[in-house]
C-alpha angles and dihedrals in degrees: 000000000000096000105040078067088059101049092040105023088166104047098024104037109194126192114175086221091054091235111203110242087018105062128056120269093242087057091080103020099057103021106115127214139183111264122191110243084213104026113234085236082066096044094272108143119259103222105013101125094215079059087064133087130165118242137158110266093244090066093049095054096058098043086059107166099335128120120241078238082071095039106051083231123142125196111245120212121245114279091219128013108191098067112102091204086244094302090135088055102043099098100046083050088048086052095048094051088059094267098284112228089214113129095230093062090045088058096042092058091043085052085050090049081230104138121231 
């Protein structure tokens, strides 16, 4: 998302901070973040894979530190395992967009194992 407000800063506003009234409504209803299945508050641990799940960060946020057990939630299994959410395309989007200095997108192409 971050690049897409790079590449359309009128139409697609991007803060890193995600900034209420200056970034674009998307930003916050679609991004999605790793949630922990067992919150580390509860025990969960912090970085066991098996521990992390993708979710919008809506429903991360109210699902706080609560179990799905609480909840009545269930985790649901990916729809379709063979996308990649972008991440094959995500240099040649970072190039496009002028090759943003930003740290995030410097992590994001080290995590990708895609050189600057």
């Amino acid at each position: 998302m971050a690049l897409l407000g790079e590449l359309f800063p009128d139409h697609f506003p991007y803060v890193a901070t995600w900034k209420g009234g200056a970034t674009h409504p998307a930003v916050t209803a679609r991004a999605a973040v790793v949630d922990h299945v067992v919150p580390g508050s509860l025990g969960g641990a912090w970085l066991d894979q098996s521990n992390m799940v993708t979710a919008c960060w809506p429903c991360n946020e109210r699902k706080g530190d609560l179990t799905l057990q609480i909840l009545g939630w269930s985790l649901h299994p990916s729809a379709d395992t063979s996308w990649d959410g972008l991440t094959t395309k995500y240099r040649r989007l970072w190039e496009l967009a002028g090759r943003p200095t930003q740290h995030a997108h410097r992590a994001w192409l080290q995590a990708l194992e895609q050189d600057l």
